[in-house]
N, C-alpha and C positions, 0 to 999 in steps of 0.2 A: 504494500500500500504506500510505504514512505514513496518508493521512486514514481508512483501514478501521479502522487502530490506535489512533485518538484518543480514539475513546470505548470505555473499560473497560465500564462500568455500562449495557448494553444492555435489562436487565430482561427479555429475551425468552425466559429459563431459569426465569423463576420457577415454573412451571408445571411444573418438572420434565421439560422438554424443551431438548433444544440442538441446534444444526445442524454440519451435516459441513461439508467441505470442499467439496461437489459441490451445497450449497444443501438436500441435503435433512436432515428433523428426525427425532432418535432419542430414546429416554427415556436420561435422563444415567446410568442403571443399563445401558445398554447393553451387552453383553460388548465392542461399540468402543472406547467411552467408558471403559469400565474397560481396557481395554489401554491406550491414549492416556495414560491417567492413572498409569501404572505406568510407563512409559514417563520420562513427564515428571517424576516423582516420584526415577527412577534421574537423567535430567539434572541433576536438583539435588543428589541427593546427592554425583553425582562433584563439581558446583561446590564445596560442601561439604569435598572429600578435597584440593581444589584450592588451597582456601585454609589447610590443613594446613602444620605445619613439616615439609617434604619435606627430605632431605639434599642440601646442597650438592650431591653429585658427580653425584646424578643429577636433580634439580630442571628442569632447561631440559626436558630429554630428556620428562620425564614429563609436564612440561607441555605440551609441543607435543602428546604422546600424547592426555592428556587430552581437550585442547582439542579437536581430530579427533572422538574417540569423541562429544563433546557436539552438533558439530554432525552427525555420521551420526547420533545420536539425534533430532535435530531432526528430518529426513530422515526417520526411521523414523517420528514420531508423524505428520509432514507424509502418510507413502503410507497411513499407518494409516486419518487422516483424511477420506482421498477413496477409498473404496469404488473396485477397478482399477484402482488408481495405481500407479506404480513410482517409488521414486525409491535405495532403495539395490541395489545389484546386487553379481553376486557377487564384484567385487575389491574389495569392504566387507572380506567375509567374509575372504577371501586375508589382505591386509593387517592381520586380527587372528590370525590363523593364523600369519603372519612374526613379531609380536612375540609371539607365544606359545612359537615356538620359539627365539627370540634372548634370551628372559630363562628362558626355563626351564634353557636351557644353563647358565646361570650361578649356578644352585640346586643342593645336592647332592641327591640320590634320598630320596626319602618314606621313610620305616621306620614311622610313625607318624600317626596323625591328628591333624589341629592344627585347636587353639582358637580361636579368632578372639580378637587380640590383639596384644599388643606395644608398641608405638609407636599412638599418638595415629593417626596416619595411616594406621597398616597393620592398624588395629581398623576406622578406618573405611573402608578397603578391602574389608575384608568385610562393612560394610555394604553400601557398594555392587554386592557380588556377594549378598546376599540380594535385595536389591529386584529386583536383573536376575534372577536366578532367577523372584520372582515377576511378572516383566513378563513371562519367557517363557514361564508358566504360562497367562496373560492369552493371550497370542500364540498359544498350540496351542491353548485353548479358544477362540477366536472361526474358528481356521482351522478346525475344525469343524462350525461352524454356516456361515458366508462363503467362500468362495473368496480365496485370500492365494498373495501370491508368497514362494516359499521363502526368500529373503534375509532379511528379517525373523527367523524365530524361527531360522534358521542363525548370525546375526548377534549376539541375544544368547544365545543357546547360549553361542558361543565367545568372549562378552565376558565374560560367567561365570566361564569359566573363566581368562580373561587376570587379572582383579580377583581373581581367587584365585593368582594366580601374581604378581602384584605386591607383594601385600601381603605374602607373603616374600621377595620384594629388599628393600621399604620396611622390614623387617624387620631386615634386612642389612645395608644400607646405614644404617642407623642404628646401626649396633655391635651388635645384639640378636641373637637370633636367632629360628625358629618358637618359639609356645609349642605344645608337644606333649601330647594325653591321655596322660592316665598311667592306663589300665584296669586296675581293681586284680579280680579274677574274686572274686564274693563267692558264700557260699551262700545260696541261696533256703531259708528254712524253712516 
């Protein structure tokens, strides 16, 4: 694998074409190519959330989290890549399901819809649930045209929704709290 990685600059995309995982070639506008790319685009932004001032008390914890969900994303762009691949399965999915319900416990109940904000870190936690949104977007548009294993868009479905549920601990846990819409009802004239 080291010597496939040596060379970055292949030129073999100038053309507006790139190759899969399984050797064969798609237009880089491909709805693959574009899930792939939304994908990878979410990995970086968590790297991004990673090198954030996270709080002390839960800093280790989130990190180890992190670091997981980065390499399942690997994972995910890797089965995206080869056309009837597998490589995340459904105790991905579980395993985001358990920290969904171990930190939502520890948030009081919704009254309100909330802004994306707060803390440095928990703004960009909802970045990172936008771009997973649009990765999963990517993900049920190609699974309609290809044939895809369900782990995938069930996978950031519910990463979605974890990066939405973090970024009010990270919220929390930084002394702050949600910021909330304040929907003022106006008249239309």
């Amino acid at each position: 694998m080291g010597n496939r990685l040596s060379k970055i600059a292949t030129r073999t995309g100038d053309a507006g074409m790139t190759g899969l995982g399984d050797g064969s070639r798609v237009e880089k506008d491909h709805l693959r190519i574009c899930a792939m790319g939304d994908v990878d685009e979410l990995n970086s932004e968590i790297g991004v959330l990673m090198s954030e001032d996270i709080p002390k008390s839960i800093a280790a914890e989130l990190g180890e989290l992190f670091l997981q969900v980065q390499h399942d994303l690997f994972d995910l762009g890797g089965e995206l890549c080869i056309p009837n691949y597998k490589l995340l399965n459904p105790e991905h999915v579980t395993q985001l399901d358990i920290w969904l319900e171990k930190y939502n416990q520890q948030l009081p109940p919704l009254t309100e819809f909330i802004l994306p904000g707060g803390t440095h870190a928990a703004a960009q936690a909802h970045v990172c649930r936008t771009v997973c949104r649009r990765a999963e977007r990517s993900i049920v548009r190609l699974g309609w045209e290809e044939p895809l294993y369900d782990s995938p868009r069930q996978y950031v479905n519910r990463l979605s929704d974890l990066l939405f549920v973090l970024a009010r601990i990270l919220n929390r846990a930084a002394g702050g709290s949600d910021v909330l819409w304040k929907h003022e009802k106006k008249e239309i004239k």
